[in-house]
N, C-alpha and C positions, 0 to 999 in steps of 0.2 A: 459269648460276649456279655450278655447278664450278669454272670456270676462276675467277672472283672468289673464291671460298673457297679454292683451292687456292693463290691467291697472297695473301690477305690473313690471313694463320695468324690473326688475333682477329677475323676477321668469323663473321658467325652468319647465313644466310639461310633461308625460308620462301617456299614458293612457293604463293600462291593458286588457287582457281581465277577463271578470267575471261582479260580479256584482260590490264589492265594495272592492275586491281586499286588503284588511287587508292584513297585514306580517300573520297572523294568517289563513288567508284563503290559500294561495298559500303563502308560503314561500318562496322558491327557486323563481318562476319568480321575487317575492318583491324584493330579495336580487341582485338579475343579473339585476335588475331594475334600482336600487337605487346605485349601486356599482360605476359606473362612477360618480356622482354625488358626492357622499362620499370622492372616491377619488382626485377629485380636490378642496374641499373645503380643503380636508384635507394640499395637497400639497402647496395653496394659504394661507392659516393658518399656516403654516410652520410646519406641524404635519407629520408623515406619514413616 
């Protein structure tokens, strides 16, 4: 994941635990994961 953050200056990554951690695999941590993220694109989009 470094080397993606280190090259993409506006990415953001989180790393779970598990193997490959699918919304599908573990739902609930995906969602509690993902939820900040979600909601600031949303509020910087004027969504929300």
């Amino acid at each position: 994941m470094a080397d993606y953050l280190k090259r993409l200056p506006q990415a953001q990554g989180i790393q779970l635990a598990g193997r490959n951690v699918l919304p599908y695999e573990s739902t609930a941590e995906f969602i509690e994961a993902i939820a900040p993220f979600v909601d600031n694109v949303s509020r910087r989009d004027g969504g929300g």
